[in-house]
TORSE-121517 format. One line per field, with one value per residue: y negated, x negated, z negated of N, C-alpha, C, O, CB in turn. Coordinates in pm, whole numbers. Each point is the difference from the previous one (the first is absolute). Glycine has a CB too. Layout:
N
n.c2: (Y|...) .
n.c1: (X|...) .
n.c3: (Z|...) .
ca.c2: (Y|...) .
ca.c1: (X|...) .
ca.c3: (Z|...) .
c.c2: (Y|...) .
c.c1: (X|...) .
c.c3: (Z|...) .
o.c2: (Y|...) .
o.c1: (X|...) .
o.c3: (Z|...) .
cb.c2: (Y|...) .
cb.c1: (X|...) .
cb.c3: (Z|...) .
This chain:
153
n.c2: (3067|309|-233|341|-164|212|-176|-173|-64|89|-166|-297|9|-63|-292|-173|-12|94|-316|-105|33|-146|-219|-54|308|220|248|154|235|-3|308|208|262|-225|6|-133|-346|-61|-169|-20|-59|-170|-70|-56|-153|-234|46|-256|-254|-100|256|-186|253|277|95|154|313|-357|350|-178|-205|204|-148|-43|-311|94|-314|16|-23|-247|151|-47|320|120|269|219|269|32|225|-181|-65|302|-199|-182|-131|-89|-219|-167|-151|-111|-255|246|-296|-212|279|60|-476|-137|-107|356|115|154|251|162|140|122|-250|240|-136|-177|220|-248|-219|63|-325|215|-39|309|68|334|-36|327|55|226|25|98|217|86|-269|63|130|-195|141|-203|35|-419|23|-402|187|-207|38|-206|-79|74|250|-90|-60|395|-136|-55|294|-6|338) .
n.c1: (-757|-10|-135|-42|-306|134|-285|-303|307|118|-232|69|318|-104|-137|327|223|-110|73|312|13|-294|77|-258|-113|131|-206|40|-84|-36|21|-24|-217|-169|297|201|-83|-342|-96|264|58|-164|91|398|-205|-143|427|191|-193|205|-216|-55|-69|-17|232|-270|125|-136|-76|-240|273|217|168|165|-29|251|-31|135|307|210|-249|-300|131|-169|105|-73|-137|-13|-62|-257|130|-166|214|332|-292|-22|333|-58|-174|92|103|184|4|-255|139|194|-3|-75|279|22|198|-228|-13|-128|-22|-7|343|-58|-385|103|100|-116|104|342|12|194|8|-17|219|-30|-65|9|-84|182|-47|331|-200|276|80|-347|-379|171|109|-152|167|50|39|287|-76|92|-293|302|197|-263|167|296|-128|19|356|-101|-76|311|-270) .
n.c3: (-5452|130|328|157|199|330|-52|-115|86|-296|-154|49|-158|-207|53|84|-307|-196|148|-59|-396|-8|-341|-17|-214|203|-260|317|-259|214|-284|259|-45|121|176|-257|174|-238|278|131|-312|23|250|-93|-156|335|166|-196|-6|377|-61|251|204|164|-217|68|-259|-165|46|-43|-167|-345|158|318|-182|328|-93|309|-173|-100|-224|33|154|-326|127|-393|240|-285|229|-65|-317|-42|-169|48|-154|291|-39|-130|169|215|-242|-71|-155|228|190|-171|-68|352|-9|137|2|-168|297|-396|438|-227|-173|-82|23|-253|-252|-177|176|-2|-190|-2|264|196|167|-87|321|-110|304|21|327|71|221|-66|268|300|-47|-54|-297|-230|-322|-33|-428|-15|-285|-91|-208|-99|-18|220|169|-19|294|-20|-47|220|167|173|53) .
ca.c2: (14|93|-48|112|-87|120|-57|-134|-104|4|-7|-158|-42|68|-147|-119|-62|-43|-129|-143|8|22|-154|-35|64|138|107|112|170|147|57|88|90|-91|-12|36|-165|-118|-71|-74|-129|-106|-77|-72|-83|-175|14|-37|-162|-69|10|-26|48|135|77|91|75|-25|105|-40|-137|-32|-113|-100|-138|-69|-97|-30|35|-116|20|63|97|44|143|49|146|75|163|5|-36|113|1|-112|-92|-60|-80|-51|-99|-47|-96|61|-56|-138|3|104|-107|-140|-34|100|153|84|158|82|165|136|-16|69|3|-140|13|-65|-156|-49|2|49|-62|-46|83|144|50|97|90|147|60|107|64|116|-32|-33|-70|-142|-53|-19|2|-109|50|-142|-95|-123|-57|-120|-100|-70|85|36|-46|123|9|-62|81|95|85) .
ca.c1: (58|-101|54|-20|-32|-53|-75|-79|86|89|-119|-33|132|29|-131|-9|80|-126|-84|33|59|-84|-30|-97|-84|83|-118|54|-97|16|-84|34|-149|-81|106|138|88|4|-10|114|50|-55|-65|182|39|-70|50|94|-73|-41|-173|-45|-163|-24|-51|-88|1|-136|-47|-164|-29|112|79|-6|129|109|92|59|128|33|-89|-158|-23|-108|5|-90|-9|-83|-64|-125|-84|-28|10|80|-80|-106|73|15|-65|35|78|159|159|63|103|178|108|-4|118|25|52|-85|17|-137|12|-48|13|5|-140|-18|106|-16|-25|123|131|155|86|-39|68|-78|74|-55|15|-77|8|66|-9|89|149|-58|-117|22|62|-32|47|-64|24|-43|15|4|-41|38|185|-46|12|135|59|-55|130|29|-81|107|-86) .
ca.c3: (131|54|110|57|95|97|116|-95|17|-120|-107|54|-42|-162|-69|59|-77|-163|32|24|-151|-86|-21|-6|-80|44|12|48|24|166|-33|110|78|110|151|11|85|-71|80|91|-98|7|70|-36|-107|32|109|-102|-76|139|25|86|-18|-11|-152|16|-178|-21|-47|-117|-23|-94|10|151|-85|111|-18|106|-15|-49|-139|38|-10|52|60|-55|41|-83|-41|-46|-142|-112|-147|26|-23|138|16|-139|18|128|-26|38|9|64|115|-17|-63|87|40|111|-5|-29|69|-60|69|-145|-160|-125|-25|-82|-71|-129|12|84|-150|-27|139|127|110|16|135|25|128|-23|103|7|127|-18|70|131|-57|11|-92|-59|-96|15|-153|-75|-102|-59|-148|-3|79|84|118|63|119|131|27|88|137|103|105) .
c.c2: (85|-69|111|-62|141|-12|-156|-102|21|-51|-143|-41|-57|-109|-133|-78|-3|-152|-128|-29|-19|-177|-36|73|145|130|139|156|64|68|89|57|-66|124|15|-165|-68|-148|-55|-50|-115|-107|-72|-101|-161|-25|-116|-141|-110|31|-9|110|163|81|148|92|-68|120|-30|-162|-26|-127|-107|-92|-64|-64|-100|19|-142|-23|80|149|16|151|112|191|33|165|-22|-67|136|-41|-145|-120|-101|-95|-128|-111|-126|-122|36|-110|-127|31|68|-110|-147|18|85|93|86|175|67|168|28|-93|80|50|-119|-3|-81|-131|-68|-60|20|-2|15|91|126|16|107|70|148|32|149|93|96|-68|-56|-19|-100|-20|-16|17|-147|-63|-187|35|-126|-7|-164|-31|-23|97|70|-45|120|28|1|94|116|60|-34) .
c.c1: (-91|19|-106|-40|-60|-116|-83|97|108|-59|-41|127|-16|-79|31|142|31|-72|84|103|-78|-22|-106|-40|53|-154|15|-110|28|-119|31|-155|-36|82|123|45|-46|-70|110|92|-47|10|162|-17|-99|85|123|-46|-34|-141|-25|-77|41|34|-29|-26|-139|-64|-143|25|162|88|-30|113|27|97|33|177|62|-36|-146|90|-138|25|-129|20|-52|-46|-127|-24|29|37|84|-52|-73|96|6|-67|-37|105|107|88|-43|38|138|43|-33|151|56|68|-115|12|-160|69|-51|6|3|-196|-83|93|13|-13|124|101|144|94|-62|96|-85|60|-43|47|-14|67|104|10|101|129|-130|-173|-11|53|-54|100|-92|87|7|62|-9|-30|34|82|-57|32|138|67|-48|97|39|-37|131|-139|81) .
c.c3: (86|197|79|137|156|99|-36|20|-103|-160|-20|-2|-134|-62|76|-81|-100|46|21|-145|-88|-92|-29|-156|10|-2|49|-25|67|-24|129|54|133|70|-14|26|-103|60|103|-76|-10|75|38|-94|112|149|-83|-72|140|5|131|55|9|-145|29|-223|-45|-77|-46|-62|-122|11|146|-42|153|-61|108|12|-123|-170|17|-44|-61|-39|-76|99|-58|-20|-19|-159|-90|-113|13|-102|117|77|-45|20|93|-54|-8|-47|34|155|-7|-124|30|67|160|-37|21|33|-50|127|-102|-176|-117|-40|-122|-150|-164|-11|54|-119|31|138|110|97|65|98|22|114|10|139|34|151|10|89|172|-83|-52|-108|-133|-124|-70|-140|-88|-107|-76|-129|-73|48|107|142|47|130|85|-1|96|164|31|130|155) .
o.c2: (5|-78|26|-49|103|69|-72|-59|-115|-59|-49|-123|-117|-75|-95|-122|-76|-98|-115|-88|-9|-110|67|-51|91|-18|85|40|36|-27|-44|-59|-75|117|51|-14|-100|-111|-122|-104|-89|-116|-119|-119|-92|-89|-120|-97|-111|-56|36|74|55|25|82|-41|2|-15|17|-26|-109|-35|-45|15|-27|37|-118|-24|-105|-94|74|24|-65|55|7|49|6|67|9|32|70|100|-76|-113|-121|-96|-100|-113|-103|-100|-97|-61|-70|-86|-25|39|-100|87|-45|15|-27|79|-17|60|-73|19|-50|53|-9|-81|-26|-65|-122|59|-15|87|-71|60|0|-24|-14|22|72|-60|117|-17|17|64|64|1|-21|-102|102|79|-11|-61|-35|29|-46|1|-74|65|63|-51|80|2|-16|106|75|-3|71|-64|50) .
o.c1: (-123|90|-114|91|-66|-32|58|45|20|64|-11|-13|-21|37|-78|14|87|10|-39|84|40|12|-68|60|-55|-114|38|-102|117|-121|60|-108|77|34|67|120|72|34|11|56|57|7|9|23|68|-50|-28|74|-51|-59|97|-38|108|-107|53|-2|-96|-19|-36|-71|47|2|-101|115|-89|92|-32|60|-52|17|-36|108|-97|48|-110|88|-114|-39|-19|-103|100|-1|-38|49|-20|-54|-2|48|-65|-4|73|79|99|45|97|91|1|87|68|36|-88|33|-113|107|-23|-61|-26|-42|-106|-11|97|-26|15|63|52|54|-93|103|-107|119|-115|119|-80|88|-32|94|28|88|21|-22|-83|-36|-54|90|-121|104|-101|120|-114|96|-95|44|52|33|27|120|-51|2|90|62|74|-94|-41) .
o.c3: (-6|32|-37|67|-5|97|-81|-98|-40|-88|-113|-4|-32|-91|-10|-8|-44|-74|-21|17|-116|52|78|-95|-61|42|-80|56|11|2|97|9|59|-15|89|25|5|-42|16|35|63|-41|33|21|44|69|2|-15|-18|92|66|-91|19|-56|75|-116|77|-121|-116|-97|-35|-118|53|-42|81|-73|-6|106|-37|-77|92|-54|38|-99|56|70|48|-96|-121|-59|-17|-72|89|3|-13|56|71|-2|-18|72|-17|70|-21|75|72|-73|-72|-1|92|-116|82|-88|47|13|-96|-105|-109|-103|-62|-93|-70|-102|5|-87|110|68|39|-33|60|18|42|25|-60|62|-25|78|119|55|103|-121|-88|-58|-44|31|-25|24|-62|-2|-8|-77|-27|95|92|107|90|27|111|63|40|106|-68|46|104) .
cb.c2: (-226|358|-317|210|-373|-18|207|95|87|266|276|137|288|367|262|219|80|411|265|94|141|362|-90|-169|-299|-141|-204|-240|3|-108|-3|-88|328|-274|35|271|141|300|224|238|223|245|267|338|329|105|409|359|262|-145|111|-283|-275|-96|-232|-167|290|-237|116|177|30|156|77|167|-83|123|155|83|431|105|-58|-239|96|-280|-142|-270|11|-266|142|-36|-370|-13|227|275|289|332|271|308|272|350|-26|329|199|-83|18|314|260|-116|-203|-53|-22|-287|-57|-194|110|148|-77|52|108|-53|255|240|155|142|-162|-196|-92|-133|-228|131|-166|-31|-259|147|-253|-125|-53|47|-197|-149|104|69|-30|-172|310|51|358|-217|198|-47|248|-98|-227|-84|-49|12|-257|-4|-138|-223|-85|-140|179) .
cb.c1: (239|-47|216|69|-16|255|143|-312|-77|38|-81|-187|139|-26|-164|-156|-54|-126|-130|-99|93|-126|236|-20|-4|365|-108|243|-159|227|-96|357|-6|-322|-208|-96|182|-27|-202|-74|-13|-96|-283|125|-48|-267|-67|-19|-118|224|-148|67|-244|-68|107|-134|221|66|194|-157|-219|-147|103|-187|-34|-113|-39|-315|-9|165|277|-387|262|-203|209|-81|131|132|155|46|-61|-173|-210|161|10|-105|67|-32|45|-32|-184|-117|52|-204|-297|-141|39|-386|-139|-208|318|-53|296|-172|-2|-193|113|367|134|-20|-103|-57|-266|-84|-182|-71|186|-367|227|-175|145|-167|5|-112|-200|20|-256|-183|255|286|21|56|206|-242|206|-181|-88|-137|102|43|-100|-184|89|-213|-257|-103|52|-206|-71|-96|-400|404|-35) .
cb.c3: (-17|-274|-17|-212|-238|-110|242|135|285|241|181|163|167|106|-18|269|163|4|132|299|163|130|-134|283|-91|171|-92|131|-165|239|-368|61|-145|-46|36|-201|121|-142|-82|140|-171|-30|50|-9|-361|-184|144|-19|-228|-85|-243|15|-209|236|-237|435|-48|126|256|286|344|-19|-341|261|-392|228|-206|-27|101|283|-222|-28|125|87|207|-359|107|22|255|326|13|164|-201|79|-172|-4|-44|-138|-89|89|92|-109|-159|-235|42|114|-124|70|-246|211|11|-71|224|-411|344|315|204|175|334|354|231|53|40|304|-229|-325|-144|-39|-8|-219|60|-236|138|-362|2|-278|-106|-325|-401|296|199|272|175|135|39|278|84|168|51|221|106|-121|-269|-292|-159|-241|-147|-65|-173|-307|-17|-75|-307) .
């Protein structure tokens, strides 16, 4: 599914109702070039789980766990890791197969660790129509995700 967004508030839409569909081990990848919204996604998708609070990109500290909603969150950013081994070690899969939902930004940096089932969200930037407008790309790896049926812009 494609969805043609003109503005963040459309972007914080788009994640906020990924988020309120979302289930418990659910695994979201957001990929996309820096500043194109994978953060204002994110911050829809823990918008959608009721998250509480600030969310913030965990860009040095890789990972931000929120559980103030009606499912934990944990919020990965993996552009800085160099080798996905260093993830790895951090613990990835007891968190991307705890009883949370799981938002990897630059996932494809991880790409070897993401398993089969998940939910691909790719951004891109289409200036040619505005600055603002984006290109906001879901795929569904698995049954489990067939509820992006459901997202309307």
């Amino acid at each position: 599914m494609d969805f043609i967004v003109n503005n963040v508030e459309e972007t914080l839409n788009i994640g906020e109702q990924i988020g309120n569909l979302c289930s418990v081990g659910d695994i979201i990848c957001v990929v996309g070039d820096l500043g194109v919204g994978k953060t204002h996604l994110s911050k829809g998708i823990a918008k959608g789980l009721g998250i509480k609070g600030h969310i913030t990109s965990p860009t040095f500290t890789i990972v931000n766990e929120y559980d103030s909603g009606r499912l934990k969150l944990y919020h990965f950013d993996v552009y800085r890791v160099n080798d996905p081994d260093e993830i790895y070690e951090l613990g990835f899969d007891e968190y991307i197969f705890d009883n949370a939902v799981s938002v990897i930004e630059w996932a494809d940096y991880i790409k070897a660790l993401i398993p089969k089932e998940h939910l691909r969200i790719v951004l891109s930037k289409l200036n040619d129509l505005g600055e603002d407008v984006r290109n906001i790309e879901i795929i569904s790896n698995g049954d489990r995700y067939n509820y992006i049926k459901e997202i309307k812009i």
